[in-house]
C-alpha positions as CSV (number, residue, x, y, z in Angstrom):
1,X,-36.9,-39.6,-65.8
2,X,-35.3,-38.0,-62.4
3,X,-34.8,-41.4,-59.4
4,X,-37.7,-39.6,-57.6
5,X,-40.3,-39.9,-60.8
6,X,-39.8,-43.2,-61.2
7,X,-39.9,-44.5,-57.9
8,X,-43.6,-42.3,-58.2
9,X,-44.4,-44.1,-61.0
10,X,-43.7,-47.3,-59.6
11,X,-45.8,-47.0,-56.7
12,X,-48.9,-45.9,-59.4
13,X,-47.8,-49.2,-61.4
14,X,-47.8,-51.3,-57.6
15,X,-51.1,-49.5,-56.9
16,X,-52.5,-51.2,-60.0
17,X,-51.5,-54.1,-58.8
18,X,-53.1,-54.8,-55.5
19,X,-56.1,-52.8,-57.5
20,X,-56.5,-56.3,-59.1
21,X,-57.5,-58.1,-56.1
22,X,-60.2,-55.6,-55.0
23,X,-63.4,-57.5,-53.9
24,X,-62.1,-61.3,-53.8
25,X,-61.5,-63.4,-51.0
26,X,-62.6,-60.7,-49.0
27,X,-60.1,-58.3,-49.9
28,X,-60.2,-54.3,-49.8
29,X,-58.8,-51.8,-51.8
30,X,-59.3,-47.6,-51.2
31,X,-57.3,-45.2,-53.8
32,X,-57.8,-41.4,-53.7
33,X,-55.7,-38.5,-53.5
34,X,-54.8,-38.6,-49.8
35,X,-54.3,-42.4,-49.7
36,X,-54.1,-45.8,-51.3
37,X,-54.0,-49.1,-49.4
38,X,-55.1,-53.0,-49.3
39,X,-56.3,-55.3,-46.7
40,X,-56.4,-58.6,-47.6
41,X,-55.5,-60.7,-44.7
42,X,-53.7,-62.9,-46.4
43,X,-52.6,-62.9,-49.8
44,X,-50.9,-60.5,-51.1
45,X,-51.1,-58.9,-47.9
46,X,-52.1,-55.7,-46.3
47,X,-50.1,-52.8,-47.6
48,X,-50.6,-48.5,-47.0
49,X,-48.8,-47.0,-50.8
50,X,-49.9,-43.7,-50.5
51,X,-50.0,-40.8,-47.8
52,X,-50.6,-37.2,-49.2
53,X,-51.7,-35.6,-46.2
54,X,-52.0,-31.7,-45.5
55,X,-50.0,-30.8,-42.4
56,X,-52.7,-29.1,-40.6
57,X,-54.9,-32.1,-40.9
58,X,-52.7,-34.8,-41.0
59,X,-53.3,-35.9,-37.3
60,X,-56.8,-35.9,-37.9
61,X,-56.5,-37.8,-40.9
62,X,-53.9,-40.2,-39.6
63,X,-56.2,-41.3,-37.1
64,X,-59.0,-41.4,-39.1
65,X,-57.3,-44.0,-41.7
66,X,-56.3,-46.2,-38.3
67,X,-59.6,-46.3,-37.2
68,X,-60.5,-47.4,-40.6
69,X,-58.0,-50.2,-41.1
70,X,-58.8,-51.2,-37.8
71,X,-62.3,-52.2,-38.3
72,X,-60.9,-54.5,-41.5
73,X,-57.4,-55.8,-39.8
74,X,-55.1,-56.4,-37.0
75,X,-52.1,-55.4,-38.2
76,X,-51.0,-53.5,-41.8
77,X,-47.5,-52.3,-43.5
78,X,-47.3,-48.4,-44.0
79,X,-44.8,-48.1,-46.3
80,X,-43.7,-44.0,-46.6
81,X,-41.9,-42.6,-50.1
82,X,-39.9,-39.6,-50.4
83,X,-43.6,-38.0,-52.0
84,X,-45.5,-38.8,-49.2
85,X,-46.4,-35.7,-47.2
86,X,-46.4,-34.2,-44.5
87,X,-42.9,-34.2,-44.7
88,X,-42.7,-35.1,-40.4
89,X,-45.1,-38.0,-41.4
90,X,-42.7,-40.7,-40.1
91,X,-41.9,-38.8,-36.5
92,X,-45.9,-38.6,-36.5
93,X,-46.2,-42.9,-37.4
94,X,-43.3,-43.2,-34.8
95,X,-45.2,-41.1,-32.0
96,X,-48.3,-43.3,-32.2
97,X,-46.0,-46.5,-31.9
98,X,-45.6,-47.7,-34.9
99,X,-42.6,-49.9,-35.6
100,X,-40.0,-49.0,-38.1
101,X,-38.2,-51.3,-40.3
102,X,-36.2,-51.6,-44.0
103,X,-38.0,-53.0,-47.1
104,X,-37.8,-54.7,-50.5
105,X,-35.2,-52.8,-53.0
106,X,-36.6,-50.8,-55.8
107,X,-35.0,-51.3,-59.1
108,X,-34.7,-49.7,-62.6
109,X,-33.5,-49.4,-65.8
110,X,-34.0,-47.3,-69.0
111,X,-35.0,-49.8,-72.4
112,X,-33.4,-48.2,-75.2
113,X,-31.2,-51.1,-75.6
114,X,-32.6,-54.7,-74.0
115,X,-30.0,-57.7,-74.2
116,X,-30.6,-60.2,-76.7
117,X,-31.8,-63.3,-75.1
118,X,-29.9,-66.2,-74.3
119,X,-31.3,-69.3,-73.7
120,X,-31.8,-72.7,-74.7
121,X,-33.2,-72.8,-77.9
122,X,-36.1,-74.9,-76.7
123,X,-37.6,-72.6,-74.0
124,X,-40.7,-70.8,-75.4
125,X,-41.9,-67.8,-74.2
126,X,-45.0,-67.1,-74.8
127,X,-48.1,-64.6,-73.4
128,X,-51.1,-65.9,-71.6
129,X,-54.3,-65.3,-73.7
130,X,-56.8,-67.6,-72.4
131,X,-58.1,-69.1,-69.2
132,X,-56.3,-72.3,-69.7
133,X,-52.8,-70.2,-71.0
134,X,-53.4,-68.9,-67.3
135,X,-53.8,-72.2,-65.5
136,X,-50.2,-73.3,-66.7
137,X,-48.9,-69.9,-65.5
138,X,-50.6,-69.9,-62.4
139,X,-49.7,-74.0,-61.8
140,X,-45.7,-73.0,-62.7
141,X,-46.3,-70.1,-60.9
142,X,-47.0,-71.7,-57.4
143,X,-44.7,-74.2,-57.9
144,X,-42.1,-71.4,-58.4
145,X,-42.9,-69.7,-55.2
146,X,-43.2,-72.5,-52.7
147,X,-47.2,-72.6,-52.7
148,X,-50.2,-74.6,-52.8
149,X,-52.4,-73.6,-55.7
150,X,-55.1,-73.0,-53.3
151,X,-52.5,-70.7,-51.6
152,X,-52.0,-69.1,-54.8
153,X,-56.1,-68.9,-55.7
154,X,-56.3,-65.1,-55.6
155,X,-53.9,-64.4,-58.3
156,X,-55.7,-66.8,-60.5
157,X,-58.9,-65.4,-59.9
158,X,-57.5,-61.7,-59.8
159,X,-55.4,-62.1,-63.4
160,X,-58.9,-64.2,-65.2
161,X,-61.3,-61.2,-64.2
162,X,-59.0,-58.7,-65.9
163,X,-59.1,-60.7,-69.3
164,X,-56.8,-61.2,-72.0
165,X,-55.6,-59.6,-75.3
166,X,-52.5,-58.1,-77.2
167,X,-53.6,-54.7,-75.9
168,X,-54.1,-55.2,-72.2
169,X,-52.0,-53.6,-69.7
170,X,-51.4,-56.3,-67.8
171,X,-49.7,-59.5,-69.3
172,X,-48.8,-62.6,-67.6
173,X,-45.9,-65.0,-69.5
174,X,-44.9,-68.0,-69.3
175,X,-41.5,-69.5,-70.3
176,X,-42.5,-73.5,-71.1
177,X,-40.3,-76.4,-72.2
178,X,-42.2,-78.6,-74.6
179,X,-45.5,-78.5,-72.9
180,X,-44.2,-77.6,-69.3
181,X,-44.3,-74.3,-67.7
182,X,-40.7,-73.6,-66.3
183,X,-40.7,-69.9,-65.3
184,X,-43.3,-66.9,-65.3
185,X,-43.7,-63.4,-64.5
186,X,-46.2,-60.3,-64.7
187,X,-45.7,-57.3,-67.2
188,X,-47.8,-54.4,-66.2
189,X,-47.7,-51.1,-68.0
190,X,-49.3,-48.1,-65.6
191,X,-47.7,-45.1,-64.4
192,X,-45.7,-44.4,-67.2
193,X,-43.1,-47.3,-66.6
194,X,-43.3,-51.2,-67.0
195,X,-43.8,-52.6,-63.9
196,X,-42.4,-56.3,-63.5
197,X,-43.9,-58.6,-60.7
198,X,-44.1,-62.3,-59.3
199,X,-41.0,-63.5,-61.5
200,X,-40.2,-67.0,-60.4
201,X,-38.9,-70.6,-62.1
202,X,-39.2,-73.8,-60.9
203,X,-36.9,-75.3,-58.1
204,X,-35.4,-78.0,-60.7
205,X,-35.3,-75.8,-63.4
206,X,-32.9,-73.0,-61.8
207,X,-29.5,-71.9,-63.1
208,X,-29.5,-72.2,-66.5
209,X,-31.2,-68.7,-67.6
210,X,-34.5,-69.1,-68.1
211,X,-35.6,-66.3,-65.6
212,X,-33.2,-63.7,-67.5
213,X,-34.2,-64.9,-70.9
214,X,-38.1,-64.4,-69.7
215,X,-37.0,-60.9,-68.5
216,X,-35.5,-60.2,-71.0
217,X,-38.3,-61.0,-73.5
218,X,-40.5,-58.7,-71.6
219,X,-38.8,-55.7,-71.5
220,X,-38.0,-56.2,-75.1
221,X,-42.5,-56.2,-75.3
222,X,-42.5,-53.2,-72.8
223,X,-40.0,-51.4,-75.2
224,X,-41.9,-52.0,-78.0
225,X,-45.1,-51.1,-76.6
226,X,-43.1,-47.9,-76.4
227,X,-42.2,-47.6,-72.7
228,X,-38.8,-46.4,-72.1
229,X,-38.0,-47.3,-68.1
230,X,-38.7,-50.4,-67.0
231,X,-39.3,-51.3,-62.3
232,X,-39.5,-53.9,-60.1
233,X,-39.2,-54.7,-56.5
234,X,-37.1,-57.3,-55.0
235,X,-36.1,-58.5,-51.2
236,X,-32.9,-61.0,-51.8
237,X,-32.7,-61.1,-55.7
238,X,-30.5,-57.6,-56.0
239,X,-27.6,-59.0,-58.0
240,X,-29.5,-60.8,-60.2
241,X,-31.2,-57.8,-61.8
242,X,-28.3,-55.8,-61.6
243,X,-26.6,-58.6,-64.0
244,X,-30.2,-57.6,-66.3
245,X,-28.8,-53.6,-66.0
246,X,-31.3,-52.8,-63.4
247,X,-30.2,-50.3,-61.0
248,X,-31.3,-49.8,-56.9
249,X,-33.2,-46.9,-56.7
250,X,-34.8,-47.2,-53.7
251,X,-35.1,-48.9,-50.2
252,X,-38.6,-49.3,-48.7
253,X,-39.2,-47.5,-45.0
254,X,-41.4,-49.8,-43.6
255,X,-43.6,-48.3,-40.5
256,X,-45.9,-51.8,-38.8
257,X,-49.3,-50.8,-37.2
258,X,-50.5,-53.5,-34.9
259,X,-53.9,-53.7,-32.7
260,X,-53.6,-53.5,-29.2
């Protein structure tokens, strides 16, 4: 795959995503042709991921999705891709006073060859299938990220409505010593790639490879689930993945729209 398909089929695998948080704790979700975006005010935030816009009705448009977001929001992240059209559809974001600003790094690698793991021979790696499976990930989760589990609620309640099973496209792991959860992630297959999201280890358990062998493990799943490219995004963690064989493949141009 050409750097401009798979940063498209990354953003179809991060549309999937947010799609998992549509309708809880008041959160929004709209995907068509012309655009894709959540409002959530609050977690996981409120995000614009698609423009496709004809240029003779792009203004018209363009103001019609403010408007819109406006009645759910005070403030939302357009982010623009090199597929977004029309192709002037940052000097037309700038003009209405939009505020510019550099994003996460998307990352990439092909899967034909995944590294073997390395780790401590005790850390178990193992899927969530089951509601309580999914309370350790999401209790190591929030404990990974800095946040209270009531902070972290939505992605409990998103990740338990979309069920569990060996066949789903979406996977949640957790790496556990003995009985404790130690590090987790996301695995979702969409868009023809294996998205990888939410990847975090807990504060006293950093350093000592738990977080690569967990990645590790999962593109090793996504491989054999017969995907051959696996993405991510990441804001300060660049190196790491690069030392998993990921590549940068793309910088997110942020645009801000605030209310009056």
């Amino acid at each position: 795959m050409k750097n401009a398909e798979l940063i498209e089929a990354l953003r179809l695998n991060y549309i999937e995503y947010f799609r998992l948080f549509h309708g809880q704790h008041g959160t929004r979700t709209h995907v068509d042709r012309e655009t894709a975006w959540i409002v959530a005010n609050g977690p996981p935030g409120n995000h614009i991921l698609r423009s496709n816009l004809q240029a003779e009705e792009a203004e018209e448009k363009i103001d019609a999705l403010i408007s819109r977001i406006r009645t759910l929001t005070g403030g939302i992240r357009w982010l623009v891709f090199p597929q977004d059209r029309p192709r002037d559809l940052r000097a037309r974001l700038k003009r209405r006073g939009l505020s510019t600003g550099r994003g996460d790094f998307w990352m990439f690698r092909r899967l034909q060859q995944v590294p073997a793991e390395r780790h401590r021979s005790q850390l178990r790696i193992s899927p969530v299938r089951d509601r309580p499976g999914l309370r350790a990930w999401w209790t190591a989760s929030a404990l990974g990220f800095g946040m209270t589990q009531r902070a972290a609620q939505p992605w409990y309640d998103a990740f338990r409505r979309r069920g569990f099973g060996p066949k789903v496209r979406i996977t949640n792991y957790t790496g556990y010593l003995e009985q404790k959860g130690v590090t987790t992630a996301t695995l979702i297959l969409a868009g023809g790639i294996a998205g990888i999201y939410d990847l975090s280890t807990l504060p006293d358990q950093r350093g000592q490879g738990f977080a690569s062998a967990l990645v590790n493990h999962i593109l090793e799943q996504a491989r054999q689930r017969g995907y051959s490219y696996a993405g991510l995004q990441t804001g300060e963690a660049e190196q790491f993945y690069q030392s998993l064989g990921f590549r940068t493949g793309f910088q997110e141009e942020e645009f801000f729209w605030a209310a009056d």
